[in-house]
N, C-alpha and C positions, 0 to 999 in steps of 0.2 A: 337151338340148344339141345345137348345129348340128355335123355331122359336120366332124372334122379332115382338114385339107384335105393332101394328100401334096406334099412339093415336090424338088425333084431332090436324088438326094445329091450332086451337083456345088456345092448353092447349100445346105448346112446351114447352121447359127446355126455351131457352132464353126469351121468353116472360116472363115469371113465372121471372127468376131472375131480371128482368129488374123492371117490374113491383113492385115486393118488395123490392129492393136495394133501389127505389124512397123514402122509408120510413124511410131509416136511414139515419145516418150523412154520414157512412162513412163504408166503408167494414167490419173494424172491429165490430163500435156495430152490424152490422148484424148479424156476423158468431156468436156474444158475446150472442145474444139475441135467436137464435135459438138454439132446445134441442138438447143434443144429447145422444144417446143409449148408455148403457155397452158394452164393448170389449164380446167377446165367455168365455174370462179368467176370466173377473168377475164375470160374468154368472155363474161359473160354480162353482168359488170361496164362494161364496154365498150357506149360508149355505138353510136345505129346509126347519127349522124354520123358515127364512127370507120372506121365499114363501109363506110357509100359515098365516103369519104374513098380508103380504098384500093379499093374498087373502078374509083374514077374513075383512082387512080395504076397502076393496073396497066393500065389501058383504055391511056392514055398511055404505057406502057411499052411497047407491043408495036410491035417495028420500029425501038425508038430506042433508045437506049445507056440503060441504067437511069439511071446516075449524073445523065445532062442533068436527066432527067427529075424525080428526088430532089432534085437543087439548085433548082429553080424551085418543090418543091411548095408551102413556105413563101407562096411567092406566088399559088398556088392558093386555097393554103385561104382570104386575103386574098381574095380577089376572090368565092371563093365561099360566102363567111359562115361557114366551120367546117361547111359539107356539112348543114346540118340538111334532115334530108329533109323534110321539110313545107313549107320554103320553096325547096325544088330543084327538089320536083315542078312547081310553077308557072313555072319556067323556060319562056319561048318562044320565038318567033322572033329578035324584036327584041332581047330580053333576050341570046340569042347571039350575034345580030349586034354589040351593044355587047362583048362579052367577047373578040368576033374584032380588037379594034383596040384591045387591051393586050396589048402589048410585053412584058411582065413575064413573059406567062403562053404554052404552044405553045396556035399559034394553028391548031388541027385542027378545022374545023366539023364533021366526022362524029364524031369524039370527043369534042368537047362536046356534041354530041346525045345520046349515051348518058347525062350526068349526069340530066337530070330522069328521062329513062327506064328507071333504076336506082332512082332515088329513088323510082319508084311499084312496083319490083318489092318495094323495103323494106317498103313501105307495104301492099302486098297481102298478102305474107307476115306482118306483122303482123297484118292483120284477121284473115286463114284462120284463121291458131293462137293467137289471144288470144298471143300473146305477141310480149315482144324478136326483132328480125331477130337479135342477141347470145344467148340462149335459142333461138332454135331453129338457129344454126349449133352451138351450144355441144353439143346435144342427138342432132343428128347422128352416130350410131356409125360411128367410124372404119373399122370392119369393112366396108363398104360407102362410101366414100369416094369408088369412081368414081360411086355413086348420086347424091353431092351435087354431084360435078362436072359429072353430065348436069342434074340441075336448075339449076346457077347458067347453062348454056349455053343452057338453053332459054329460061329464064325471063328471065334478064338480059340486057343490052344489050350484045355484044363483048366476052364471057365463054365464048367455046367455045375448042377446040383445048385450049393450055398456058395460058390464059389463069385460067380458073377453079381449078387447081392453085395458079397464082402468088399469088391474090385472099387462098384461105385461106393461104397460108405471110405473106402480105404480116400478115394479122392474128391471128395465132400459131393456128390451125386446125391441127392434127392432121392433115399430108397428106404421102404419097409424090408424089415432081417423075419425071416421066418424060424426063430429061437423056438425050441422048448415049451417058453415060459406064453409068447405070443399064440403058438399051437394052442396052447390046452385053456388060453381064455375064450379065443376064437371057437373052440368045442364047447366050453363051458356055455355060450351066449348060443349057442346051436347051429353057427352058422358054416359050420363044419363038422363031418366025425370022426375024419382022421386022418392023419399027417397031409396036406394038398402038396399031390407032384404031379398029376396030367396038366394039361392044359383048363381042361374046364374048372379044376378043383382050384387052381390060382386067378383064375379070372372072378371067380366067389368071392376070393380070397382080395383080391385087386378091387373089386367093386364095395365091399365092407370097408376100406380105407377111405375111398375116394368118398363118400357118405358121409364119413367120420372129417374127411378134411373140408366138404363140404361144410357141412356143421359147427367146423371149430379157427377155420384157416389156417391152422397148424400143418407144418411138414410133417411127411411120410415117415421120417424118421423120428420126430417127437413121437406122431400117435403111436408110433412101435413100442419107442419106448415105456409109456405109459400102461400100454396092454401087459408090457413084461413085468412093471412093477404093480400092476393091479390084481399079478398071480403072484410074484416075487419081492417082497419089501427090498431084498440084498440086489437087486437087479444095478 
């Protein structure tokens, strides 16, 4: 078994729960209010349109108000056939240039460059692992989570920073969001001092969760939540 990892007694599971429960009425809107991830079954049930579907919406999300961005996808997915990788990846020049001169859709040339070249990252991940790009995000142990967020940054197209966090939460993946509000508990409890971007500083940062999930069975994405609302009641 891989050795348990120590995390501050500032930052235990029952402080954490204690301190958030103060927030709600009553057990149920807690559990009712916190997010929770897809099963491995959904995951994988999910087709891998679906995937570059949100990966292209998250591509589009960065720098612009989510909302803009979520009311036009409808008109996305229109224009882009329902995302099927196989006909995204042949996207080219001219094929963008036509897409730049509908109205319906934000007309970002450097972010419409990323959909075919997402769509071959699908496609290569498919060949590598004989499997669904949905099977192998599904497969991905949460335990190591920043591991899949350095692969979707390397490998994908305007998928690094918060960006590839965003991609899995956008398609119910099993991930801690490194918000603001998460930062400055995780400094609060010591177990950081300032914003984590190397590698070492996210694996602190990866190890303080896995701890916390250890301790509580909770998803990645609950205890996130939880940190955010235990700096932020409005979270």
């Amino acid at each position: 078994m891989p050795k348990r990892q120590e995390t501050s007694t500032a930052l235990s599971y029952p402080w954490l729960y204690d301190t958030v429960r103060k927030r709600f009425e009553s057990d149920e809107a807690m559990e009712a209010f916190l997010p929770k991830a897809f099963t491995s079954g959904e995951l994988k049930r999910k087709g891998d349109d679906r995937y570059l579907s949100a990966m292209s919406q998250r591509v589009f999300q960065a720098g612009i108000q989510h909302s803009v961005v979520d009311a036009k996808w409808p008109a996305f997915e229109e224009a882009f056939d329902g995302f099927a990788p196989e006909q995204m990846v042949l996207l080219g020049p001219e094929q963008i240039e036509a897409h730049m001169k509908n109205e319906r859709i934000i007309r970002d040339r450097t972010k419409l460059q990323s959909i075919p070249k997402n769509a071959r990252f699908i496609l290569d991940i498919r060949q590598e692992q004989d499997m669904s790009f949905g099977e192998f995000i599904a497969d991905w142990p949460s335990s190591d989570i920043i591991g899949l967020w350095r692969l979707l940054a390397k490998r994908g197209s305007r998928l690094g920073g918060r960006s590839a966090a965003g991609f899995l939460r956008l398609v119910g993946k099993d991930t801690f969001l490194l918000t603001s509000d998460v930062v400055a508990r995780l400094a609060a409890a010591g177990i950081i001092d300032h914003e984590p971007s190397s590698q070492r500083d996210l694996q602190i940062v990866q190890d303080a969760f896995n701890t916390l999930q250890q301790d509580s069975g909770r998803q990645l994405c609950q205890l996130s939540a939880m940190l955010s609302l235990s700096i932020n009641p409005q979270f």
